[in-house]
Each structure stands twice: as structure tokens, then as C-alpha cells.
C-alpha positions as CSV (number, residue, x, y, z in Angstrom):
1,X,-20.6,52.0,21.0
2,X,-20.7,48.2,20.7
3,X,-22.0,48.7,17.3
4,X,-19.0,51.1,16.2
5,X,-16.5,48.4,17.7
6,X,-18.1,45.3,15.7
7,X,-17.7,47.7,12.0
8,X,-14.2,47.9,13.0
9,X,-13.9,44.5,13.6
10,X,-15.3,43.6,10.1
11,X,-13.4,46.2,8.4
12,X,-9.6,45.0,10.4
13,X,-11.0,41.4,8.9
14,X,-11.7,42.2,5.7
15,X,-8.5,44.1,5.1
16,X,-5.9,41.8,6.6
17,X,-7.2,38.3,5.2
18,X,-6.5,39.3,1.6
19,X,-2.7,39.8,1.5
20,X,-2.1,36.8,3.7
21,X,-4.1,35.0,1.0
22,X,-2.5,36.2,-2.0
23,X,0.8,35.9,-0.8
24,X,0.5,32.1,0.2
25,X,-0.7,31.5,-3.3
26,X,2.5,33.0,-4.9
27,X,4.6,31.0,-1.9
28,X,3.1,28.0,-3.3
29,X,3.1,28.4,-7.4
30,X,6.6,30.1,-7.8
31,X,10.0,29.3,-7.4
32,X,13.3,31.1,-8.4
33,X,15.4,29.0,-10.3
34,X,17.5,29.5,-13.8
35,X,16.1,26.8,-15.9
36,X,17.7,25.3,-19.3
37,X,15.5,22.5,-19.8
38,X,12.3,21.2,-18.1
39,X,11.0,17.6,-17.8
40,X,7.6,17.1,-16.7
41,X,6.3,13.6,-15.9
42,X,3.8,11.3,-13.9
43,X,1.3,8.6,-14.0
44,X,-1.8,6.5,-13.2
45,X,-4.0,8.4,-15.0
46,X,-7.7,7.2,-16.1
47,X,-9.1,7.9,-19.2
48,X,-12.4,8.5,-18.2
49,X,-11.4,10.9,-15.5
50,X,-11.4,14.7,-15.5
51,X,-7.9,15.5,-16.9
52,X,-7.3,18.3,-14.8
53,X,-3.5,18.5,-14.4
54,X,-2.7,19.3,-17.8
55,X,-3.4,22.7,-17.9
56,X,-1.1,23.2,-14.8
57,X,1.4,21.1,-16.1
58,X,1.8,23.6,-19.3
59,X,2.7,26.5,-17.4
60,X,5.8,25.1,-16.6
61,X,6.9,24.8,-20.1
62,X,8.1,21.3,-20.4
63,X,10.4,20.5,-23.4
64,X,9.0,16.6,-22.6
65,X,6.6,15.1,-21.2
66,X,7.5,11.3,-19.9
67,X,4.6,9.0,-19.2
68,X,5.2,7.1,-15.7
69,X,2.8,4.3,-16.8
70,X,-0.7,3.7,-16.2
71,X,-1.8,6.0,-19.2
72,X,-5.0,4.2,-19.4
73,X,-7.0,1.6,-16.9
74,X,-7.9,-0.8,-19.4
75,X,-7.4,-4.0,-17.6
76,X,-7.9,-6.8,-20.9
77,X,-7.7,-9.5,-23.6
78,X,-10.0,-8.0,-25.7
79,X,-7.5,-5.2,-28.1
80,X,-10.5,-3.9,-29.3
81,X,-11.0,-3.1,-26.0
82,X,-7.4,-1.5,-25.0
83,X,-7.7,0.4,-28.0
84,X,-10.6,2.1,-27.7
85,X,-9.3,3.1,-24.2
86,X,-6.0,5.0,-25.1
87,X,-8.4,6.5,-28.0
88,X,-10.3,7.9,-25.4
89,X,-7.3,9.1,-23.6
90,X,-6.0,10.7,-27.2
91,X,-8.9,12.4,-28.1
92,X,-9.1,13.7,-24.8
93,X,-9.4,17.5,-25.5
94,X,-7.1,18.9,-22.6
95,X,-4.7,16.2,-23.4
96,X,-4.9,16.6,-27.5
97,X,-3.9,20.2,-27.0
98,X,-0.8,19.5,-24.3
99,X,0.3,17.1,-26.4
100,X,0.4,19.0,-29.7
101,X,3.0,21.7,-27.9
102,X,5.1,19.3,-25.7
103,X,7.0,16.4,-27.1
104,X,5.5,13.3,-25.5
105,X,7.5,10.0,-24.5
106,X,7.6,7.2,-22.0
107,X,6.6,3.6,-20.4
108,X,3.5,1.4,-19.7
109,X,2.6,0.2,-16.4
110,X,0.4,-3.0,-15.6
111,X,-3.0,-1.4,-16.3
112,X,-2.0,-0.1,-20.0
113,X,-0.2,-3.4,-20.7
114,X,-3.0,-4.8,-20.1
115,X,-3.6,-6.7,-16.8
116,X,-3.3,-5.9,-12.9
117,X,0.1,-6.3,-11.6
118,X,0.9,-8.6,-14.8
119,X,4.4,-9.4,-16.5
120,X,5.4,-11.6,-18.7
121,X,2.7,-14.1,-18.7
122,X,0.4,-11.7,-20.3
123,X,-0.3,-13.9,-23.2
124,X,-1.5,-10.6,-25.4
125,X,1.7,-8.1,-24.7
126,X,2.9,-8.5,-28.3
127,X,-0.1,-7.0,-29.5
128,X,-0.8,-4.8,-26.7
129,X,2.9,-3.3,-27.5
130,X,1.9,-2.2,-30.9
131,X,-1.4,-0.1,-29.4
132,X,1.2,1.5,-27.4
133,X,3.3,2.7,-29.9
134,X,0.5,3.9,-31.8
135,X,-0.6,5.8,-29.3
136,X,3.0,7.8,-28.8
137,X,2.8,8.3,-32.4
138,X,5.9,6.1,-33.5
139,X,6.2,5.4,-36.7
140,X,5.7,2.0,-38.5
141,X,9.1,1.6,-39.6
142,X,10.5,2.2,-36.3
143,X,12.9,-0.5,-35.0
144,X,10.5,-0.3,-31.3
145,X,8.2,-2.1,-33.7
146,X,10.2,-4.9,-34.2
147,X,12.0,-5.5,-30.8
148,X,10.4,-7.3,-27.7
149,X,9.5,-4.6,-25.4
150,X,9.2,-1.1,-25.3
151,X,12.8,0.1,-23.7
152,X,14.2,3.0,-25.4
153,X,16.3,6.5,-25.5
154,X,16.7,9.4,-26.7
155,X,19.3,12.2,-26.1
156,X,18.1,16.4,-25.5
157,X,21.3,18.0,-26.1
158,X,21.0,22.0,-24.9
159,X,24.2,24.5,-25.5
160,X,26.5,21.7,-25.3
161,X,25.0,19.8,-22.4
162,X,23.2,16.7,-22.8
163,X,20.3,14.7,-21.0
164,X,19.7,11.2,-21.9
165,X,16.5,10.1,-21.0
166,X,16.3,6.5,-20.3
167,X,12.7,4.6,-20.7
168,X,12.4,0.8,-19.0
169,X,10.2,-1.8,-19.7
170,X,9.2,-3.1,-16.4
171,X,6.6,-5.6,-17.5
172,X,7.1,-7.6,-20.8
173,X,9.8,-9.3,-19.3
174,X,8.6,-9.7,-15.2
175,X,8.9,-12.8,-14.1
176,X,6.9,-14.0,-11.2
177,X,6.6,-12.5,-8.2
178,X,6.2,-13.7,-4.4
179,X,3.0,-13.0,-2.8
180,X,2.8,-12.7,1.1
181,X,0.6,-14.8,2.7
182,X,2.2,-13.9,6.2
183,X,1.7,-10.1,6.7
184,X,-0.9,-7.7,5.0
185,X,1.6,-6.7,2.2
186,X,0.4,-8.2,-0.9
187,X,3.9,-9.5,-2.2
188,X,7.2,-9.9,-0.3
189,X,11.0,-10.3,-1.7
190,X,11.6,-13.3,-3.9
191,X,14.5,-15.9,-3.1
192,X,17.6,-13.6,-3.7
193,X,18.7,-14.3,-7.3
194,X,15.2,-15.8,-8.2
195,X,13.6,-13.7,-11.2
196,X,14.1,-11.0,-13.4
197,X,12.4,-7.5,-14.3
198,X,14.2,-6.3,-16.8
199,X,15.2,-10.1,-18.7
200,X,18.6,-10.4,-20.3
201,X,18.1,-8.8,-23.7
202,X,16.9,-5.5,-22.0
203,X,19.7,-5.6,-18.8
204,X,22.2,-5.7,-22.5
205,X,20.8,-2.2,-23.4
206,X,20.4,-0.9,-20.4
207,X,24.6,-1.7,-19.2
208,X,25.4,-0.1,-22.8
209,X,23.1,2.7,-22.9
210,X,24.8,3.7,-19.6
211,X,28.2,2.9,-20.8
212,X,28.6,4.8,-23.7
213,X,26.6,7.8,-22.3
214,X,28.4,10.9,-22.7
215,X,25.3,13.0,-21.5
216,X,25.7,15.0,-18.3
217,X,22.3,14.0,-16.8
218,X,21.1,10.2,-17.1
219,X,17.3,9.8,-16.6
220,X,15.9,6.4,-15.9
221,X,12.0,6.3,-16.3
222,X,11.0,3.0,-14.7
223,X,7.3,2.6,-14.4
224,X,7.6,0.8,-10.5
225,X,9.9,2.6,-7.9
226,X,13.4,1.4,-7.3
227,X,14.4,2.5,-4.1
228,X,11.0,2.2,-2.0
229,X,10.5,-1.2,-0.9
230,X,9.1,-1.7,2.3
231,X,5.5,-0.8,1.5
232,X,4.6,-4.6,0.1
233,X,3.2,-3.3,-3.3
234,X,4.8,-3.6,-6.0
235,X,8.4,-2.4,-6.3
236,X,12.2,-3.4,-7.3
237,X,13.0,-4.6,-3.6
238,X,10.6,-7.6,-4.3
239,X,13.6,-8.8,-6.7
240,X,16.7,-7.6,-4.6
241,X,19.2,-8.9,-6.9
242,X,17.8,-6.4,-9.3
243,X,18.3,-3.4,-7.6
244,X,22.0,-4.3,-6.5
245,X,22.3,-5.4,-10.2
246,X,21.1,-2.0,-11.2
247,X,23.8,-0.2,-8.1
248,X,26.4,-1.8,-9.5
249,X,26.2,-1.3,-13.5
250,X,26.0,2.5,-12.2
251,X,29.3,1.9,-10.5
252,X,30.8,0.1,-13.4
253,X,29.9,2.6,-15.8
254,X,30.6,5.3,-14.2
255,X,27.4,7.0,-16.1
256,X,27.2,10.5,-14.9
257,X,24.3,11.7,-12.3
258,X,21.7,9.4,-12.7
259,X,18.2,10.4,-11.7
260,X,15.4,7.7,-11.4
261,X,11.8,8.5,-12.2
262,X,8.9,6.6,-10.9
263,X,4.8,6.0,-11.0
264,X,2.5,3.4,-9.9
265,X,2.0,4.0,-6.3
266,X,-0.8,6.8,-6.2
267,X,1.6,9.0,-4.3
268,X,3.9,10.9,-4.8
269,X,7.4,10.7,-2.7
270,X,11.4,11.5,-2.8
271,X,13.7,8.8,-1.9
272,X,17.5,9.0,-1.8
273,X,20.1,7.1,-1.1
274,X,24.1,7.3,-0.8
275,X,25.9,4.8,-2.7
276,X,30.0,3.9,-2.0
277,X,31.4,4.3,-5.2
278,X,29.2,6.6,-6.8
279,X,29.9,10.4,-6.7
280,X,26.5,11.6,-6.1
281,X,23.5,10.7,-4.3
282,X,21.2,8.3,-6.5
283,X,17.9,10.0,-6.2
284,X,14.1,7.7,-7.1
285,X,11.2,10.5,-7.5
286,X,7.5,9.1,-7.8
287,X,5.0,11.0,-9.0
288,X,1.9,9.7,-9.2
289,X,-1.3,10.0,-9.3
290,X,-2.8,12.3,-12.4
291,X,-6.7,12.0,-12.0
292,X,-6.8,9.6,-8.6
293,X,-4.3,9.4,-5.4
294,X,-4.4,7.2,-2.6
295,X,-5.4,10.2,-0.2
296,X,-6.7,7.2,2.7
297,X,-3.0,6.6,2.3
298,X,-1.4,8.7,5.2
299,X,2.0,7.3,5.5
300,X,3.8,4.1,5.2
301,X,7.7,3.0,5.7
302,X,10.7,4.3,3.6
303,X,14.1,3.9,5.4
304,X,15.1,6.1,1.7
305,X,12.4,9.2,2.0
306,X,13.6,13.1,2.3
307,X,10.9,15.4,2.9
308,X,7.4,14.1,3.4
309,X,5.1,11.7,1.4
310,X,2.4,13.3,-1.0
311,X,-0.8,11.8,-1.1
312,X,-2.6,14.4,-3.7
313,X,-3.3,14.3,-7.4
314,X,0.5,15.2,-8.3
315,X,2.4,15.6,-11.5
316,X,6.4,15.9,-11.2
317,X,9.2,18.3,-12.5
318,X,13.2,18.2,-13.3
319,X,14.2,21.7,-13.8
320,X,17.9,21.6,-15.1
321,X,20.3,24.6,-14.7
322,X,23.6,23.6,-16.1
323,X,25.6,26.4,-15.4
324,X,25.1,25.1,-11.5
325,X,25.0,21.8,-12.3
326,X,21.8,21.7,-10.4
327,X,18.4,20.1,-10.4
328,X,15.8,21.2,-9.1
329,X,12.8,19.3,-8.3
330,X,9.3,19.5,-8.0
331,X,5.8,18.2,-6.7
332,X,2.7,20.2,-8.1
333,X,-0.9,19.6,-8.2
334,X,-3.9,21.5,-8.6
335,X,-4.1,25.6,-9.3
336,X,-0.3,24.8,-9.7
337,X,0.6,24.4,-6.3
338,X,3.8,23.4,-4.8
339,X,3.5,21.1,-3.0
340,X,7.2,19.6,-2.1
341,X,10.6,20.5,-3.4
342,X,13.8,19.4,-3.3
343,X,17.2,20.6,-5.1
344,X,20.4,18.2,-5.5
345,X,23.7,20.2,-6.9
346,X,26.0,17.4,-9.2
347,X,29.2,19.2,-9.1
């Protein structure tokens, strides 16, 4: 008897643990949303790592692909150096396939420009700016070879909509930042009106690019967050007069729904924040890391953050549905999962 109650024990086990599992799989991989156009992005990646994402980032299909920064760790003076690094990164096979179907774009963090938390006093960013181009493929006769930084834009336009995609330099121009000796945080907010991350030339651009903007969605790629800055890292808040600088050129030109992307931090997080004078909610989504995260990292202050932090190797997603006027948002990681959403309507 006991050995006829211990087969059907077996046999209830075996054939109620597969459904469960198959259905959380397809909880966590799909999502039901009318998509026009699909920007995938994120950051810190390092070139000698397992690129695993990138296969799970093409079944999305992405019409661009915007680098976050960090592309390659290849903290140096020596350009021989930095060069064979985002060579390693380009000849990557994964990679070299992904980016011969998606168009590829974006920004440099510190440890591509060239040194650890560096601006700029980095006495080889000229130089280091022109390995960068090579590697997204721009052309020699490009103006972005000439100018002082690497701040650009370019415009998708889809059945009469428009998304402007809007990449900052957040380092060639970085003045010095604070460092606190006081707390464990490793810098703290400068004197308010002290410094600059953007300098003068690129602030010009950036106030024009949004005022003459006729798209319907404005995407800012800036390679350190915006709106998170309590953590002590690295971050916008450490130059406060920035980020109300930033509030109020979005007020003044009245650009339409503005969506901030973000790297750096080896997590990946939504923060959101309502602004007087704005019509919608200005939205900062970091995605970070690509082949490390900061999984010791279980939580850490953000009066701005909807939804929970994500401390797992992460790659982010805009999906666009312009008949709604609504983006939807997403974290994914490995096998594709989901692993945080969040939808914002701009009507």
C-alpha cells in the first residue's frame, strides 16, 4: 500500500511542475503591446567578457541600438592600448553579427574615454574621441570629427511620427567634482553654481536641438543618471545647477515628451519625477550592466524610483505605439526575461 501511495505521489509531481514552469517562462518573456518602433540600449560592458545579452537583445527587434557608455574597460594613455580594446569589442562575434542587422549609436562613459571617473582633464580625450568614432563606424568627413566632443542627433521618423534621439557628452567637458571626505559616498554636491557637465558650447546644442524639435518623442542618452542622486556615485545631483538648468530648458522649450536614458551604475532602475510646468512626467531609465552588475548591491536611496531596483545583468527597451501615444518600457536580462516594466501614456 505505501508503495502504491509513493508512485502516485511521483506521478501528481511530475505532472503538475511542468505547466507551472512553462507558463512562468512565457509570464516573464512576453508582453502585449502594438509596437511602431523599438529602442534598445544599455551599458558597462567589458570586452573581454562573455557577451551574452546580445542574442536576447535581437529578439526584440530593435530599429537602434544606443550605447549607455562604458563600451569597453580600457582605463589609459597608451591609444594603442584603447584601441586594441574596442577592437576586441568589434570583432566580438556575437556583437559583429547584432551589429550588422541593428543600426548602432550612442555615448562614452569614463572607462571608454579613457580614465576612471575622468572629465575634462583627461589630457588624451582628443585622440581618444577619434577611436570612438571609428568604432561607431562614422565617417572621416563627418562634422563629429571636427567638433570637441561627441554630442549628437539624429531623427527616426515612422508614418509621420518622429523620435529624436538625443546623445550627450558627459565627460569631455566635466569639470571637477567634490569628493566626500565626511560620509562613505565617494563624491558629494559641488557649491551650487560651481562646475559644468555639459560646458557652454554643448548646453548651445543641446537648448536648440530641443527647441527646434518637431519630433513627438525626445530621447536624451546621457551616459550618468540625471535624476538619481542620493547614492554618492557619480551622477547629475553632484552639479545641482545642472540638473535645474536641464528642468528648465525643457520648460522653456516646450520640447515634447522627453525621455532620459541612463548607464554607469551596474543596475538597472526607473526614476520619475513630476515637474510644474511640464505636461508630462520626466522619466530617467538606467540600464546597466551588460556582462557585470553590482548584484552585492541590494538597495540604496532614490526619493525618484517607481517599481524596484534591478541588480542583474540588464539591457533596456522603449517600445513606442503612436497610435496610443504610449511607451512602454522594459528591463530584460538573461533567457530574455522580464524583469521590470513600466508604461507611461503622453497624451
Amino acid at each position: 500500500m505505501k508503495f502504491h501511495k509513493l508512485l502516485f505521489v511521483v506521478a501528481l509531481l511530475l505532472f503538475s511542475c511542468k505547466p507551472v514552469t512553462e507558463k512562468k517562462t512565457e509570464e516573464q518573456t512576453t508582453t502585449e503591446f502594438s509596437t511602431d518602433f523599438t529602442i534598445a540600449f544599455g551599458s558597462c560592458n567589458k570586452q573581454w567578457k562573455t557577451n551574452e545579452l546580445w542574442q536576447e537583445v535581437i529578439k526584440s527587434n530593435p530599429d537602434v541600438w544606443v550605447w549607455g557608455g562604458d563600451i569597453i574597460y580600457s582605463d589609459t594613455e597608451d591609444m594603442e592600448v584603447l584601441e586594441d580594446s574596442y577592437s576586441v569589442q568589434k570583432q566580438n562575434e556575437v556583437y559583429a553579427n547584432f551589429s550588422s542587422k541593428v543600426e548602432i549609436m550612442g555615448t562614452w562613459d569614463d572607462h571608454d574615454f579613457g580614465e576612471n571617473d575622468a572629465g575634462t582633464e583627461y589630457p588624451k580625450k582628443e585622440n581618444s574621441q577619434q577611436l570612438f568614432l571609428n568604432f561607431m563606424d562614422v565617417p572621416n568627413d563627418s562634422p563629429r570629427r571636427n567638433q570637441k566632443g561627441i554630442y549628437f542627433s539624429k531623427d527616426f521618423v515612422v508614418e509621420g511620427n518622429s523620435i529624436k534621439i538625443i546623445i550627450l557628452d558627459t565627460r569631455y567637458f566635466r569639470t571637477t567634482l567634490t569628493e566626500d571626505n565626511d560620509t562613505d559616498h565617494r563624491y558629494k554636491p559641488n557649491e551650487y553654481g560651481v562646475g559644468t557637465i555639459l560646458g557652454e558650447v554643448q548646453w548651445n546644442w543641446l537648448q536648440s536641438e530641443l527647441k527646434n524639435s518637431t519630433a513627438s518623442f525626445n530621447i536624451i542618452m546621457s551616459s550618468i543618471q540625471i535624476l538619481s542622486g542620493e547614492h554618492g556615485w557619480e551622477t547629475w545631483a553632484n552639479m545641482p545647477h545642472e540638473v535645474d538648468k536641464l528642468i528648465e530648458t525643457l520648460k522653456t522649450t516646450q520640447a515634447k515628451n522627453t525621455i532620459i536614458l541612463s548607464g554607469d551604475r551596474h543596475i538597472s532602475d526607473f526614476s520619475k519625477k513630476e515637474i510644474d510646468g511640464i505636461s508630462y512626467p520626466l522619466i530617467d531609465f538606467t540600464s546597466s550592466g551588460l556582462t557585470h552588475s553590482s548584484t552585492r548591491n541590494t538597495g540604496e536611496p532614490n526619493q525618484y524610483r517607481i517599481g524596484d531596483m534591478v541588480n542583474q545583468l540588464s539591457f533596456g527597451l522603449l517600445k513606442f505605439d503612436f497610435s496610443k501615444q504610449e511607451v512602454l518600457m522594459e528591463m530584460r536580462g538573461l533567457n530574455n526575461e522580464l524583469q521590470q516594466s513600466h508604461s507611461q501614456n503622453y497624451e
